[in-house]
GUVO-8132 format. One line per 8 residues: their letters; for each residue x, y, z of C-alpha. Coordinates in nm, 2 decimals, decimal comma. Layout:
BEGIN
A	X/Y/Z | ... $
% end
This chain:
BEGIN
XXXXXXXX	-1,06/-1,51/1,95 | -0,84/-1,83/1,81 | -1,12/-1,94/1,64 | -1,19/-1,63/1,47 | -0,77/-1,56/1,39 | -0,78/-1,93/1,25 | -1,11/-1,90/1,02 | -0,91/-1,54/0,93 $
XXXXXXXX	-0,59/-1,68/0,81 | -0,76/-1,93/0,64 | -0,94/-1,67/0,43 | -0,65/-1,52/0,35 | -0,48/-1,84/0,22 | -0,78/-1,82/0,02 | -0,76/-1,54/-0,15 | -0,43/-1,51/-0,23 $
XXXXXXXX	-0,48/-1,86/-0,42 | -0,68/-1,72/-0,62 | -0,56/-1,38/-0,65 | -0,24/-1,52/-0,80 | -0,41/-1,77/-1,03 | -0,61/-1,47/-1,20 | -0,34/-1,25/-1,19 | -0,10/-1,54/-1,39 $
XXXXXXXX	-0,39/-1,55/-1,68 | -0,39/-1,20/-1,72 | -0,03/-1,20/-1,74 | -0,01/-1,46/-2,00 | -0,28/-1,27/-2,18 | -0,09/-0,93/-2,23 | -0,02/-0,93/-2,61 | 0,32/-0,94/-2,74 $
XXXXXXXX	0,57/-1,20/-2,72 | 0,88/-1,23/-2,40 | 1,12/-1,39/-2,65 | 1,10/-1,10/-2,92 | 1,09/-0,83/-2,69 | 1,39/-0,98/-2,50 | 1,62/-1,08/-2,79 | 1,54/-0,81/-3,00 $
XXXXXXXX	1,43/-0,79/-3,40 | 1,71/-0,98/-3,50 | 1,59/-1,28/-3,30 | 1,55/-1,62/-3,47 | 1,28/-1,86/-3,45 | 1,53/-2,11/-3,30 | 1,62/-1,86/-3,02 | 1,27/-1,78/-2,95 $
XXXXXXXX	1,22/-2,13/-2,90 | 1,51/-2,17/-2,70 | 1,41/-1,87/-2,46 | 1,05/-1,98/-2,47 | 1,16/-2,32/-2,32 | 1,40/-2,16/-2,06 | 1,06/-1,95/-1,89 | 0,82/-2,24/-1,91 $
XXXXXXXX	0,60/-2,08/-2,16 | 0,58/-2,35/-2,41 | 0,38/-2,57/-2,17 | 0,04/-2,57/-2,15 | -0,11/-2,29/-1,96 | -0,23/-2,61/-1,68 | 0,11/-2,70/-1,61 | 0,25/-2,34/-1,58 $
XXXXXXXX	0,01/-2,29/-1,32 | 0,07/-2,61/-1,15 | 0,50/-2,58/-1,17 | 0,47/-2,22/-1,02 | 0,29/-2,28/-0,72 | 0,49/-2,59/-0,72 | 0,77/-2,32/-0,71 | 0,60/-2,14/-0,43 $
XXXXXXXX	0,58/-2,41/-0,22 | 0,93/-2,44/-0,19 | 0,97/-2,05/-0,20 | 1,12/-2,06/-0,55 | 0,95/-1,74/-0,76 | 1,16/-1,85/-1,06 | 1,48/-1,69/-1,21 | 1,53/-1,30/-1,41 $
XXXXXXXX	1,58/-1,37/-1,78 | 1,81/-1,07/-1,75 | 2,04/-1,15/-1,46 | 1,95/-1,49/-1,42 | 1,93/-1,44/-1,05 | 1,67/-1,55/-0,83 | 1,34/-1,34/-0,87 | 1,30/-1,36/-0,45 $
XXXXXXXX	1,62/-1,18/-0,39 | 1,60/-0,89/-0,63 | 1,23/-0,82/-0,51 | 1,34/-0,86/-0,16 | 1,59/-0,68/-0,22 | 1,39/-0,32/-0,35 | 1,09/-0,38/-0,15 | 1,23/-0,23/0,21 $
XXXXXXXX	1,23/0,10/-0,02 | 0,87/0,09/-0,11 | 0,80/-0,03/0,22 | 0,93/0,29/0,40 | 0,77/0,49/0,16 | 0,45/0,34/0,29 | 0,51/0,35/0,64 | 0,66/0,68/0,67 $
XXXXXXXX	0,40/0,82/0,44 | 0,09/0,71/0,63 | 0,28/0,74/0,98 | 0,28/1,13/0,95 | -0,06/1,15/0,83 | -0,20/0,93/1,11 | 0,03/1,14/1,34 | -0,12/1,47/1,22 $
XXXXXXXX	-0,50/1,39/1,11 | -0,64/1,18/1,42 | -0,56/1,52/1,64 | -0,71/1,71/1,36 | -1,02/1,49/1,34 | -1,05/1,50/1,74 | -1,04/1,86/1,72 | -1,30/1,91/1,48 $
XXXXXXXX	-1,53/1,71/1,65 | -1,50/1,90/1,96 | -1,54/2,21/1,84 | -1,77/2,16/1,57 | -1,87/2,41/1,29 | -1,62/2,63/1,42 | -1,37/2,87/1,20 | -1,13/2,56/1,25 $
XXXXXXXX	-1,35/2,27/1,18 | -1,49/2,47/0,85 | -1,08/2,54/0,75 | -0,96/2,23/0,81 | -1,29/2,06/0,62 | -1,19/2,26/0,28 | -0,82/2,13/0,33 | -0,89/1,78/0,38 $
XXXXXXXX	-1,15/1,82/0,07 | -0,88/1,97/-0,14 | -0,61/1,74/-0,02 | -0,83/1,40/-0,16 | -0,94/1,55/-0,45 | -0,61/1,59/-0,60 | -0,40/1,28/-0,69 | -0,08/1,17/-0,52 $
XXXXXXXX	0,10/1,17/-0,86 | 0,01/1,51/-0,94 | 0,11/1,64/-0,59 | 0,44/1,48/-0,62 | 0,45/1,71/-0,95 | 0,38/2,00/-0,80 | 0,59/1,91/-0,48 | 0,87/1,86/-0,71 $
XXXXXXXX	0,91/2,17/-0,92 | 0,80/2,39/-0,59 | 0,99/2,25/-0,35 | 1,34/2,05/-0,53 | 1,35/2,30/-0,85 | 1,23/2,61/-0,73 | 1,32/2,65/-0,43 | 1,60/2,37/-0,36 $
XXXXXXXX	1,58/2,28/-0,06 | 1,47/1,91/-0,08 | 1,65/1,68/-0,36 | 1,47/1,55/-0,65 | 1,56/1,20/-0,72 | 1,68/0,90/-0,53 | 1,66/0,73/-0,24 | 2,02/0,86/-0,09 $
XXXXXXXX	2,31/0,69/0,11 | 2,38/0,64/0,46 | 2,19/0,74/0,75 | 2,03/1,08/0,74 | 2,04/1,12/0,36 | 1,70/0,84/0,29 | 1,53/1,03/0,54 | 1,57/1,40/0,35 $
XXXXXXXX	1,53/1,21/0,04 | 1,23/1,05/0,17 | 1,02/1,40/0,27 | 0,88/1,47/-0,09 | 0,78/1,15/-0,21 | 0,63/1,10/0,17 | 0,45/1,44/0,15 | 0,28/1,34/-0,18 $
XXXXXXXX	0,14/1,03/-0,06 | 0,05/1,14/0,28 | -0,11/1,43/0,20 | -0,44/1,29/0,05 | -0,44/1,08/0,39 | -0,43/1,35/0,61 | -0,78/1,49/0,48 | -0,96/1,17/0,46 $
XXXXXXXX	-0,84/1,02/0,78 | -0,93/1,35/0,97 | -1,26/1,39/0,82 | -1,33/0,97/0,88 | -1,21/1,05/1,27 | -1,46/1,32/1,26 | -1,71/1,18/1,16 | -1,68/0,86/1,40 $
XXXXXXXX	-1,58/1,11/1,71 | -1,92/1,28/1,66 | -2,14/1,00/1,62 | -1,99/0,80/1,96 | -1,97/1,16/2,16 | -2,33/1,14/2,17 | -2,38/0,79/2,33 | -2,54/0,75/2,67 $
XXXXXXXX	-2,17/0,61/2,81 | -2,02/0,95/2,73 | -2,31/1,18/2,89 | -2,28/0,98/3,20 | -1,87/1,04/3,21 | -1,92/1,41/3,15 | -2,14/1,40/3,48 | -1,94/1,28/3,66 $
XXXXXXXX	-1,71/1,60/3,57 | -1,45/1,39/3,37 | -1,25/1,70/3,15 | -1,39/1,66/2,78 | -1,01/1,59/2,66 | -0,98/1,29/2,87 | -1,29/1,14/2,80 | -1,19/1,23/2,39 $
XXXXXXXX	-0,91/1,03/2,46 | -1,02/0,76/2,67 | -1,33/0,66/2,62 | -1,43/0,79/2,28 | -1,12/0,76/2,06 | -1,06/0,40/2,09 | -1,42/0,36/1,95 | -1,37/0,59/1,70 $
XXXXXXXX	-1,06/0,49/1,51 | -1,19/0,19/1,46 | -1,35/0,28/1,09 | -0,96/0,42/1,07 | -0,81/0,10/1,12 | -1,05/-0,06/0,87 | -0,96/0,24/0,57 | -0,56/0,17/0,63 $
XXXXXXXX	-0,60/-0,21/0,60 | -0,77/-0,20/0,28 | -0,58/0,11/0,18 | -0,29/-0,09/0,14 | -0,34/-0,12/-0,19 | -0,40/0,20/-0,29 | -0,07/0,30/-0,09 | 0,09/0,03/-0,29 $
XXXXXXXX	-0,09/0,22/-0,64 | 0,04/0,56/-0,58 | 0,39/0,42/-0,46 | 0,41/0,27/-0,82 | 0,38/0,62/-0,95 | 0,55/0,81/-0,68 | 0,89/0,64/-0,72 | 0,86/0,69/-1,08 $
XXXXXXXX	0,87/1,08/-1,04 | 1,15/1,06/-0,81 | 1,36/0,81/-0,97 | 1,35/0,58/-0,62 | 1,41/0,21/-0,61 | 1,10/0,00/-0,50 | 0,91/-0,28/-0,64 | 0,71/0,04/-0,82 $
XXXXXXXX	1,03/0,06/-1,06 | 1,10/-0,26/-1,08 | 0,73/-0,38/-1,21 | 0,75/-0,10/-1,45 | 1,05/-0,21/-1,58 | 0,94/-0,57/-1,58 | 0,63/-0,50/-1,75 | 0,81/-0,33/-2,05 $
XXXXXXXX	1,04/-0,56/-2,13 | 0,78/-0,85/-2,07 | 0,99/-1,00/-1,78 | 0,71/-1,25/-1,70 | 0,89/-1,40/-1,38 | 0,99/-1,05/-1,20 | 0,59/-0,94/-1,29 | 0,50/-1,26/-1,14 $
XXXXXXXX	0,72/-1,22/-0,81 | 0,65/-0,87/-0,75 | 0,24/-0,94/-0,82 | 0,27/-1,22/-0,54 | 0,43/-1,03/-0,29 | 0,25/-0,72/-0,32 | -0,08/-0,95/-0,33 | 0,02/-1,13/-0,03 $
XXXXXXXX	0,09/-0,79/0,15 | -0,23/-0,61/0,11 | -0,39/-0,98/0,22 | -0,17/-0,96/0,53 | -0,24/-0,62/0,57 | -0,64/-0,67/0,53 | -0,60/-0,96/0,76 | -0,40/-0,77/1,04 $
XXXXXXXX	-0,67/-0,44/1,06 | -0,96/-0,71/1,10 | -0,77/-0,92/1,36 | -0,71/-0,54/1,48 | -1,08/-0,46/1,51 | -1,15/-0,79/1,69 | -0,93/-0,69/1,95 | -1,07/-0,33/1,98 $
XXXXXXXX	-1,43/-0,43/1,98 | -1,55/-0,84/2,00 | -1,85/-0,78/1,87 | -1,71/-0,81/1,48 | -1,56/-1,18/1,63 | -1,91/-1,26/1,52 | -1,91/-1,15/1,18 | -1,72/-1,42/1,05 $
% end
């Protein structure tokens, strides 16, 4: 098991190398110029220069590479033309709200489609299985941004009995504020974890191990829950680690229906106004947590079942 954590974080190392080196050229090969689009049209040549010299972009491209993860290394992400502050503590500092988007969102869903998924495999192609199959269907066909939409004029507009924007103060109000951007992104989840549990409950119900239980007269629920559902979610664990950063994709969009703080805003921003070190520190992080998060299901699944130790 150590060996197979140690060749794991290696990989990981790995990739966010070079996940961050690609995602620095790109950066550098959006068109348009920092300088003018942060000083403005009345900029002159000699402040462009000046600004260009302050962010490190009239190196070569080499040594921009080499003086950022130089940065890294000493956990310096560099400094907001803006503010001037330090590009670590104003992602740090909206990232918890993106983070509890996540987690609550894919919390509920978890919560509500594994039960879902256990029941349709028990009671297969019944009135049940065949409702909660067009649900799930509907439910991944239709985009997160689009269901926060919908959820929005039905729900905050219409009806006002959720608020629309913000994140809210205190201790109750982030959790009220946090219902309709969590329904939006949990929703889609809900349908395509419970059809993924179904479809892994049904395949490891009919294995000799589970016959021999149910002669022994083991109650069909506890052998669902003992024996069969710690196989089964396995294929679940594996969807939510990669899904990370599709749950990172539709948070981008989410808070910017709802007006909510997160790195989601804060890239949009940053990206408008060409505010290469924010882009760069928000890229890095979110990189490094769908690694981590990749990392952690597979280390997961090694612990569940040893025989994908092997597969490394």
């Amino acid at each position: 098991m150590w060996l197979y954590f140690l060749k794991r974080i290696a990989l990981a190392i790995a990739i966010i190398a070079i996940a961050v080196t690609l995602l620095f050229l790109m950066i550098r090969l959006v068109p348009g110029d920092p300088a003018a689009a942060l000083l403005g049209p009345r900029a002159t040549p000699e402040m462009k220069a000046l600004l260009h010299q302050q962010m490190g972009l009239d190196k070569p491209l080499v040594l921009q590479i080499v003086t950022f993860f130089g940065g890294l290394l000493h956990g310096n992400l560099g400094f907001d033309v803006f503010s001037q502050r330090p590009v670590a503590d104003i992602v740090f500092e909206q990232l918890p709200y993106t983070i509890e988007l996540i987690l609550v969102s894919i919390f509920w869903a978890v919560v509500i489609a594994v039960p879902l998924g256990c029941y349709s495999a028990m009671r297969r192609n019944s009135v049940i299985d065949q409702v909660v199959g067009v649900v799930a269907v509907a439910t991944i066909a239709i985009p997160s941004f689009v269901m926060a939409v919908y959820a929005l004029l039905i729900f905050a507009v219409t009806l006002r009995w959720l608020p629309a924007i913000g994140a809210g103060n205190g201790f109750w109000d982030p959790l009220i504020y946090l219902i309709l951007p969590a329904f939006a992104i949990g929703i889609g989840w809900v349908g395509y974890i419970s059809r993924l549990v179904r479809a892994s409950m049904l395949e490891i119900l009919g294995e000799n191990h589970i016959r021999m239980a149910r002669s022994f007269g083991i109650s069909e629920w506890r052998i669902v829950a003992r024996y069969a559902l710690p196989l089964a979610i396995l294929p679940t664990v594996t969807i939510l680690g990669v899904g990370i950063a599709w749950l990172l994709s539709s948070a981008v969009f989410i808070e910017v229906v709802f007006a909510r703080p997160g790195v989601g805003s804060l890239i949009v921003n940053a990206v408008n106004t060409r505010n290469y070190p924010i882009v760069m520190g928000v890229v890095l992080v979110t990189t490094f947590l769908i690694v981590a998060a990749t990392t952690l299901s597979d280390l997961v699944n090694a612990f569940l079942d040893p025989r994908t130790r092997e597969k490394l």
